[in-house]
C-alpha positions in Angstrom: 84.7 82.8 102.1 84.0 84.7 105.5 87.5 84.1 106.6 88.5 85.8 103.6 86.9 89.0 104.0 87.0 89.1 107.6 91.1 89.1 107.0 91.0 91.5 104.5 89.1 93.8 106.2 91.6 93.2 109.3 94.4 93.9 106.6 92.8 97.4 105.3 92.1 98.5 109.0 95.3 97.8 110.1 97.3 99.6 107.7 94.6 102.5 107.3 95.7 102.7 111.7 99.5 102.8 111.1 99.2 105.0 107.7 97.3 107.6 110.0 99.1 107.3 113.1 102.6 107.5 110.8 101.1 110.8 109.1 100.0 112.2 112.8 103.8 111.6 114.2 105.2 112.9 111.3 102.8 115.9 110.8 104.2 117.2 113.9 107.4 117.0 113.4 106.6 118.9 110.0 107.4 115.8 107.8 105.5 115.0 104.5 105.2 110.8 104.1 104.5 109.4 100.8 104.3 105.6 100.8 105.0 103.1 97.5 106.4 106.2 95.2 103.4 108.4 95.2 102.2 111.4 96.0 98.3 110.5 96.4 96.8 109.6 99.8 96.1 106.7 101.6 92.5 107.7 101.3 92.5 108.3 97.6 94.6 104.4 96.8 91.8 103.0 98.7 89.1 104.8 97.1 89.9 104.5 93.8 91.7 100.8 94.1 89.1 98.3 91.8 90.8 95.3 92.8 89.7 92.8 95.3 93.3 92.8 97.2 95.5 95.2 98.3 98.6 95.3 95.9 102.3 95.1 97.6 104.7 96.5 95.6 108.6 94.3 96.3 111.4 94.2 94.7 114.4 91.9 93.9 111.9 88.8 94.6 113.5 86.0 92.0 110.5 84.1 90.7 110.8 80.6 89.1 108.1 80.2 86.5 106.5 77.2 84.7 103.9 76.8 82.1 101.4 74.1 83.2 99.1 74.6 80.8 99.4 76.7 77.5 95.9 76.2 75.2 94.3 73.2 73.5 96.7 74.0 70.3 100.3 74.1 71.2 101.5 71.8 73.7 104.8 72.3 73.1 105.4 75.2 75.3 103.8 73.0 78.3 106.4 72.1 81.1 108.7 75.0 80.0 110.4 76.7 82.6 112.0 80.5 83.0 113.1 83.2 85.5 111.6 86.6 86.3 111.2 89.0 89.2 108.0 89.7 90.7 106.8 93.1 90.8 103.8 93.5 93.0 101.8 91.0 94.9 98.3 90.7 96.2 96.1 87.4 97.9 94.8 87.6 94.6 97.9 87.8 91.7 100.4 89.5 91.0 103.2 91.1 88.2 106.3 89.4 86.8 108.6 90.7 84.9 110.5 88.5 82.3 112.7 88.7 79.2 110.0 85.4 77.9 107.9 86.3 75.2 104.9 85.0 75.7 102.5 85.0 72.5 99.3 86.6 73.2 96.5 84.0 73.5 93.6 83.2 76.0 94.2 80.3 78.8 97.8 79.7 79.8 98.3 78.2 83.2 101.5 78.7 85.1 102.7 78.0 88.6 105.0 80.8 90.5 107.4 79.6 92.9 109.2 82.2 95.1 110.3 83.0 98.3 108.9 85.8 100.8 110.2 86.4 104.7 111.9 82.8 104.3 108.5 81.1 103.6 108.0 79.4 100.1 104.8 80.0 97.4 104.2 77.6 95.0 100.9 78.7 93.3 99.0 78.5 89.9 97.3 81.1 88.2 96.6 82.3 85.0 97.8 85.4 83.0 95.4 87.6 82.4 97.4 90.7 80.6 100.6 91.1 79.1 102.9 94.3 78.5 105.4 94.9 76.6 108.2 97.1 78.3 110.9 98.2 75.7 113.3 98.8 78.5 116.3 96.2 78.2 113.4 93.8 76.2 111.3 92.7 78.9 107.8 91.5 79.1 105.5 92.0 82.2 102.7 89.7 83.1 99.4 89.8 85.1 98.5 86.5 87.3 95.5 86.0 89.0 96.1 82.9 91.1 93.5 80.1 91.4 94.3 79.0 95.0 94.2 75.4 96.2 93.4 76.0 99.6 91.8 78.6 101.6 95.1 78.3 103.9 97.3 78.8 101.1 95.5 81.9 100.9 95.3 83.1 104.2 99.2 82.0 104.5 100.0 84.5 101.9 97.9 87.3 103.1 99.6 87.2 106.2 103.0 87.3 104.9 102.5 90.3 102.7 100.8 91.9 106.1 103.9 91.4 107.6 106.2 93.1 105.2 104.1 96.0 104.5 103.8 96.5 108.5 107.7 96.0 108.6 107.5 98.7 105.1 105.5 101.7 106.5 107.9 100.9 110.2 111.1 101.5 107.6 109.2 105.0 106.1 109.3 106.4 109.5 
């Protein structure tokens, strides 16, 4: 548990250090930044941020999706697999999109397979929320993942560290 919140405190520090030094190189050239579509601060995302992890918004990441566990009652819908495309990403969950209706009901376990920088994710969670999007009929889903291994974890992290470092070098 240490390792976990000594990373994630690496993880805020570091991008807090390259949010402000991005802001201070492009203050004086007279540039405005704003990072993941928005015009609040840095300071004002962390602040106001209730989640445990830091959320990465992607895009175009094809996600493979299979229900491993879908309530006591109706077994039927256990093993079934779709498509979707993830649209944010924490250590801790993250948002799929999908064109599966899911019905609305307490304790469905699913495992996410997908792909980030090359490296593959298998990992159960559960959903936790559901929206309905009435753009082009598509569901979204919240996951929070139930990791198997601390590694797993800290493999993940470190990926999505990655691409938001290689993210905020692109906003420059």
């Amino acid at each position: 548990m240490e390792y976990i919140l000594i990373i994630q405190g690496i993880f805020i520090i570091v991008l807090l250090v390259l949010y402000l030094r991005g802001e201070y190189l492009l203050n004086k050239k007279g540039d405005q930044i704003s990072l993941i579509d928005s015009e609040e601060s840095w300071e004002q995302r962390l602040n106001g941020n209730r989640r445990k992890h830091y959320r990465l918004g992607i895009e175009d990441v094809i996600c493979s999706i299979e229900i491993i566990h879908f309530g006591s009652l109706d077994n039927q819908m256990n093993n079934t697999e779709f498509e979707g495309y993830i649209d944010n990403i924490s250590a801790g969950g993250l948002k799929f999109t999908t064109k599966q209706d899911l019905p609305v009901k307490g304790n469905i376990t699913i495992e996410v397979k997908f792909q980030i920088k090359e490296k593959n994710y298998a990992i159960q969670g559960k959903i936790v929320r559901r929206e309905e999007l009435l753009e082009n009929e598509l569901y979204g889903y919240g996951v929070e993942f139930n990791h198997s291994s601390r590694s797993q974890m800290i493999n993940l992290t470190n990926t999505l560290l990655q691409l938001e470092i290689e993210t905020l070098k692109k906003a420059r």
